[in-house]
Every structure is written in C-alpha cells, then in structure tokens.
C-alpha positions in Angstrom: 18.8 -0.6 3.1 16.0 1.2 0.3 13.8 3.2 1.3 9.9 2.0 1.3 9.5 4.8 -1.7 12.7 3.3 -4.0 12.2 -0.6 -3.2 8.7 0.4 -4.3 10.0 1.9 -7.3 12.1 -0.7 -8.0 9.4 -3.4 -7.8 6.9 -1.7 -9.9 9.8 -1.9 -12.5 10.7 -5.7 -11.9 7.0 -6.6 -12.4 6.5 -4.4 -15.4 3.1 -3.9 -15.2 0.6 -1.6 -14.3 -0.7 -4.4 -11.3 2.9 -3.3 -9.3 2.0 0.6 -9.7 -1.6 -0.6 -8.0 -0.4 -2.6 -5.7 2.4 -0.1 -4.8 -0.3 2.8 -4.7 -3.2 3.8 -3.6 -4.8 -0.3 -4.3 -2.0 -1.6 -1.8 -2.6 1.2 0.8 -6.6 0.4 0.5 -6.3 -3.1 1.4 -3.4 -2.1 4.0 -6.4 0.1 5.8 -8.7 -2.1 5.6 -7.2 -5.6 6.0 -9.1 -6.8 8.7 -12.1 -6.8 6.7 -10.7 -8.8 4.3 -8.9 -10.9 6.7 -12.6 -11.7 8.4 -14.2 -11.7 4.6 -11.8 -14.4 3.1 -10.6 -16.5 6.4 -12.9 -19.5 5.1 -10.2 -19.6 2.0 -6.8 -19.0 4.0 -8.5 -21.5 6.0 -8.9 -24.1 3.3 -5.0 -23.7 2.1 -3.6 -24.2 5.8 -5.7 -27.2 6.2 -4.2 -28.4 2.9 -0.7 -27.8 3.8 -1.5 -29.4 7.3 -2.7 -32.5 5.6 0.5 -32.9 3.6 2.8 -32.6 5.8 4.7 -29.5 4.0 7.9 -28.4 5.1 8.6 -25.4 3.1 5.9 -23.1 1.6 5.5 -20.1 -0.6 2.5 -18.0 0.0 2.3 -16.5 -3.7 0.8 -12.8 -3.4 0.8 -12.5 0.0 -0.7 -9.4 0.6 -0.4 -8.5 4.3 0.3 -12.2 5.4 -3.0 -13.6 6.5 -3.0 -16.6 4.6 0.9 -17.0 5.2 -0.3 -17.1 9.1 -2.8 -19.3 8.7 -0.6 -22.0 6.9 2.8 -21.5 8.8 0.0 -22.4 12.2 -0.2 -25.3 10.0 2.8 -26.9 9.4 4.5 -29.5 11.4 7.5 -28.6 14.1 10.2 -27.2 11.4 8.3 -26.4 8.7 7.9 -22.5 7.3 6.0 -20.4 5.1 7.5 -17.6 3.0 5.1 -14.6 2.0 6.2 -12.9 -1.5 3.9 -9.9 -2.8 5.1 -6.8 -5.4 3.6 -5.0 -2.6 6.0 -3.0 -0.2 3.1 -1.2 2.0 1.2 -4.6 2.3 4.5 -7.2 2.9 5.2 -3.6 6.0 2.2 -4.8 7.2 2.8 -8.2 7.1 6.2 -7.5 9.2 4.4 -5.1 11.5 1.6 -7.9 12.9 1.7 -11.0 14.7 5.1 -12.3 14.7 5.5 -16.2 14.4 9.3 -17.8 14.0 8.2 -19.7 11.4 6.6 -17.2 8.8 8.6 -14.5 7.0 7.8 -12.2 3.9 9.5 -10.8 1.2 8.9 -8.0 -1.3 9.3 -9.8 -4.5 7.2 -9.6 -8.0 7.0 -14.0 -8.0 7.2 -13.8 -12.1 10.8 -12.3 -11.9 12.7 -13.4 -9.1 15.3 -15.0 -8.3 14.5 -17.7 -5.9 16.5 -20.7 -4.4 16.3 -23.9 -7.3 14.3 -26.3 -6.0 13.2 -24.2 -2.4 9.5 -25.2 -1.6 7.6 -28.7 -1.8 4.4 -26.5 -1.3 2.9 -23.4 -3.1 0.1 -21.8 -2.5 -2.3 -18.6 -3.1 -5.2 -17.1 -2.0 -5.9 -14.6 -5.1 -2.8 -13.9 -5.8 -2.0 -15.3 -9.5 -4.2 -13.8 -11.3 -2.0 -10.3 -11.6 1.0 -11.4 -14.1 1.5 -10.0 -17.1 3.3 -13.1 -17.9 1.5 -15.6 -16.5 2.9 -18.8 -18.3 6.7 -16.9 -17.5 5.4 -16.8 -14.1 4.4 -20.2 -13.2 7.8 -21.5 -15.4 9.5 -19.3 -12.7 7.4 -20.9 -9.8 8.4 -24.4 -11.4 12.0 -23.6 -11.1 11.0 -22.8 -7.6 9.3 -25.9 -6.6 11.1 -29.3 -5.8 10.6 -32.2 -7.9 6.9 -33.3 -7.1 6.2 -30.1 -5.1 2.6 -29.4 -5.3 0.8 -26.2 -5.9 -2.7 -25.7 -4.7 -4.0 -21.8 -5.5 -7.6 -20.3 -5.7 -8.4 -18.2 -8.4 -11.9 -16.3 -9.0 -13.9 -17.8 -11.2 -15.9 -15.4 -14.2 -17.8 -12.3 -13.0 -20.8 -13.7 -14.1 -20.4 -16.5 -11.4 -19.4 -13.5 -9.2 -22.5 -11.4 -8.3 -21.2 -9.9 -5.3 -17.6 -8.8 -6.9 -19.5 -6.8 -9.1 -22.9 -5.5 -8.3 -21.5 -2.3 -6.7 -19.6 -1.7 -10.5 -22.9 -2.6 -12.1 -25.2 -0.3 -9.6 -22.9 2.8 -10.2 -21.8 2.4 -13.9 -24.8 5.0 -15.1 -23.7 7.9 -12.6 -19.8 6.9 -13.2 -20.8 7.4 -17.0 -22.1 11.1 -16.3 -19.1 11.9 -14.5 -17.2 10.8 -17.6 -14.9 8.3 -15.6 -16.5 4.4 -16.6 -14.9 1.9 -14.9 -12.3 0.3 -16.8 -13.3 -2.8 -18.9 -10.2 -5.6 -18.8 -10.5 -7.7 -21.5 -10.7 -11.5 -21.0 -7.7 -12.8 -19.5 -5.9 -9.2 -18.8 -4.2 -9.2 -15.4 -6.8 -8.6 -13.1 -9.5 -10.3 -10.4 -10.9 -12.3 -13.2 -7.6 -13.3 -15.3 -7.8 -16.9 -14.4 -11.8 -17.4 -14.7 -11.2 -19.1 -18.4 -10.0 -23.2 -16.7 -8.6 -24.1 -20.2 -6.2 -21.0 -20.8 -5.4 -21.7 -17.3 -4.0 -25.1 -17.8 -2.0 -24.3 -21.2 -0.7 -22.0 -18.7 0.2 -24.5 -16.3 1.1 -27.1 -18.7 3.7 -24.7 -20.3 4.9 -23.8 -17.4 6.4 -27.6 -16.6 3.2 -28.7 -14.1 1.7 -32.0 -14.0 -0.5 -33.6 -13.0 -2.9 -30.7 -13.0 -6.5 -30.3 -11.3 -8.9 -27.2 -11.8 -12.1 -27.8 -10.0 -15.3 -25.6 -9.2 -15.3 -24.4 -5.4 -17.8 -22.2 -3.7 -16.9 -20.6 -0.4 -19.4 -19.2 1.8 -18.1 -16.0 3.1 -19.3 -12.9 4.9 -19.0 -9.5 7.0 -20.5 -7.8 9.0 -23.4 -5.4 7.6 -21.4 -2.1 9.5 -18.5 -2.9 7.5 -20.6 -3.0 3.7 -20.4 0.9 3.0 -16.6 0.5 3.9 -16.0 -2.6 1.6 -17.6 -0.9 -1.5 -16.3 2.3 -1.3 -12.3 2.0 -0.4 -11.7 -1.2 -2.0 -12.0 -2.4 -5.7 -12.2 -0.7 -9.0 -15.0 1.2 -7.6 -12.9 2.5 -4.5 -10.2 3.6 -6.6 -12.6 6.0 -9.1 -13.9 7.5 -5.5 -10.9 9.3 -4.6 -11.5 10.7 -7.7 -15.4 12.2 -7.9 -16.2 15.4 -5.7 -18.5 15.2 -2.8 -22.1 15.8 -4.3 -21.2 12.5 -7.1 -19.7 10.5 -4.7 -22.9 10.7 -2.3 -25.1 10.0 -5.2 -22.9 6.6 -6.0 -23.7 5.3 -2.5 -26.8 5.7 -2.3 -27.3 4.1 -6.2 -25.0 1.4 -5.1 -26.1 0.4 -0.6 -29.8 -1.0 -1.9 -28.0 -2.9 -4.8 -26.6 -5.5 -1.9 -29.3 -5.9 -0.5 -30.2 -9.2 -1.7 -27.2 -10.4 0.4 -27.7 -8.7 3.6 -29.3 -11.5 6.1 -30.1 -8.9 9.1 -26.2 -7.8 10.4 -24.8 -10.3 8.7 -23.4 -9.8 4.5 -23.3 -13.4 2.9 -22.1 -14.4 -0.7 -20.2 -17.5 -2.0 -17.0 -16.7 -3.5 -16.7 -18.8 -7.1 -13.2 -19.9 -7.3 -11.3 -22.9 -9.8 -9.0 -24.4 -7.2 -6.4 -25.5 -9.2 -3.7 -28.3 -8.3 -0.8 -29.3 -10.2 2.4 -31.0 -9.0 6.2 -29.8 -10.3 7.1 -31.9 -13.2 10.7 -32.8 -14.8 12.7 -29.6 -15.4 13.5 -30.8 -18.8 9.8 -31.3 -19.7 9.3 -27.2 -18.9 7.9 -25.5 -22.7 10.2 -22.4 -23.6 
C-alpha cells in the first residue's frame, strides 16, 4: 500500500502537469472542504449524465474526473441491475472522499490521471464527465487513450464549459478583484486559449480535431445551458475557497484579503434572487461514439 503523500506524488508525475500538483494540493483539498456546495451547485448536470446513462441502458461506465464521486453516484443509481460506474480522478484527497461517503456496490473509484493509464482494452460502452476533460495537457493523447478504453460503439457524452465570456458568473469575482489583486502584485494568472484549465474546451472546433484524432465518430458538440444555484449563505464561501481567486487568498494578509470581499460580494449581486444565487452554466455537451481502432490518427 502507498501512502496518500507518495500515490500523490506519484500521480502528479504520471499526469505531468501542473493540473495534478492542483488537484493534489491545496485545489483538491478546497473542493474536498467544500464539496457539498458543489455537489448542490452542479446536481442539475450530474443529473443530466445519469439520466443519459439510464436511457441507454449502459452496463459499464467511466466517470472521467471524478472528483469526489458525485456524478459517479448519480449515474451508478442509474444503471440497470448489473451495471457499474468507475470514478477515475489524478486526485488522491478527492477519490478519499469519494471512498469515505455513501457506499453503493455498484460504484467504485480509482486514482488514475485518465490520459495515462493503463485501462482494460475495450472496458466501458459508456463514458462520461461532468468538467472533468478540460485539465490534459495532452488532450488528443487523452481521448486516443479513452478510445482504447471504450468498446466498439461505446459512446461518450461529457460537459465542458463553454468561453468565459458566455460564463459571467465563473468570472465576475476574478473581474471584481483584479485591481486590488494588481496592488498586491499577485494578478491572477491569465491561461491562454486552450491551456488546461476551466475553459480548455470552450473553442467546439479544436475540440472535435481533438476528438476526431483521437478515433471518435460520430461526434456531437451542442450548446447547453443549465440553470443552477446555491444558497445566498453559501456565496462568500464559494468565492473565497474555491477557484483561481480562492487559491491567491491563502496568499494575501488579513487587511487585503478583507478589502477583496467586500470589492468582490456586491459584484454578484445581479444574481442573488432574495436567498437564493442563480446563474446558467454555459456548457458544449459533446457526444461522440468509439470508432474502428484502426481508424485512431497517431
């Protein structure tokens, strides 16, 4: 058995990137602490996959970026007597949380950086993700990988955020505290299009090259909003432990970090409907069905 410290380790080095150091780090523990927020902010979308998998009658699933399992839940309720869902995140803290909740016999989870791994030929006729693709530094060597993973006509049905301009609420806290971040001399960072990040996947056509070299068919990238929500007691707590924003205050002293909030609370105001926060969540959903190993691009 490794330890939670060297299979974290080890992980941050399969995935090679800077997303597994995150998500093995302070980013993982944040959403770890607060994952019943973003359980309750994002069910309408974990909600949309199970029905999907329901309606198919999948037998064996993989829940791509699992995080700490609530969408690998939702879809293993799903699922027909016999089938299962497996979970597969970089994250160690957040696939430990996964273990540590609800237990059902037919969901497990795994810590795995999906890009890399080695998984059974042929394993799953159904793959899914709820924000969870758009972190690969590889991403047409990911979804090649995920191919090799899928059984002949498997289909794969992920959501992906859509551009931050389509995104107001992702990024008005960002916006609201940009000048007072700049005076502290820590700006947020910048990713350029298409980095690995939140908004990796917003450009549709790099997104099917992707999926086309990758050895998918048949594929599908379609507009969907999602109504989603909180409630207003849980705003402050959103803005300031989670996201980019989060992250830079564990780094500001006291006096800045009081000055951010109150820059940033008014700024969401337009989307505070008495106790109630509402937005729409801008996502592609994007279908594609496994095609002929042979046909896969190298």
């Amino acid at each position: 058995m490794h330890s939670a410290t060297t299979t974290a380790t080890a992980s941050a080095s399969e995935a090679g990137n800077d997303q597994a150091a995150l998500w093995n780090g302070t980013g993982g523990q944040a959403w770890v602490d607060n994952q019943d927020l973003l359980d309750h902010l994002f069910q309408p979308l974990a909600a949309r996959l199970a029905d999907t998998a329901g309606a198919v009658s999948a037998r064996r699933v993989l829940d791509i970026g699992c995080g700490t399992g609530a969408t690998t839940r939702a879809v293993a309720r799903a699922l027909d007597a016999g089938g299962e869902c497996l979970g597969v995140d970089v994250s160690v803290p957040m696939i430990e949380a996964a273990r540590a909740r609800e237990a059902l016999p037919n969901a497990r989870f795994l810590v795995a950086d999906a890009q890399r791994h080695a998984f059974e030929t042929a394993a799953f006729d159904m793959l899914v993700s709820r924000f969870g693709v758009m972190f690969f530094d590889d991403p047409a060597a990911a979804f090649a990988n995920l191919r090799r993973a899928a059984a002949p006509g498997a289909r794969l049905c992920v959501l992906a955020w859509r551009g931050p301009d389509q995104n107001p609420f992702m990024t008005v806290a960002g916006r609201a505290a940009a000048p007072l971040l700049r005076e502290a001399a820590m700006p947020l960072p910048a990713p350029a299009p298409g980095a690995p990040g939140q908004f990796g996947f917003a450009d549709p056509e790099r997104v099917r090259r992707i999926l086309d070299a990758g050895g998918w068919r048949d594929i599908e990238i379609q507009p969907l909003d999602m109504g989603c929500g909180m409630p207003e007691s849980a705003l402050e707590r959103y803005f300031t432990r989670l996201g980019a924003l989060g992250q830079a205050l564990h780094r500001v002293d006291s006096a800045t970090r009081a000055r951010i909030v109150a820059a940033v609370r008014p700024a969401f105001d337009p989307f505070v409907d008495g106790e109630s926060v509402r937005f729409d969540a801008a996502c592609w959903q994007i279908e594609a069905r496994s095609g002929d190993p042979a046909g896969v691009r190298r």
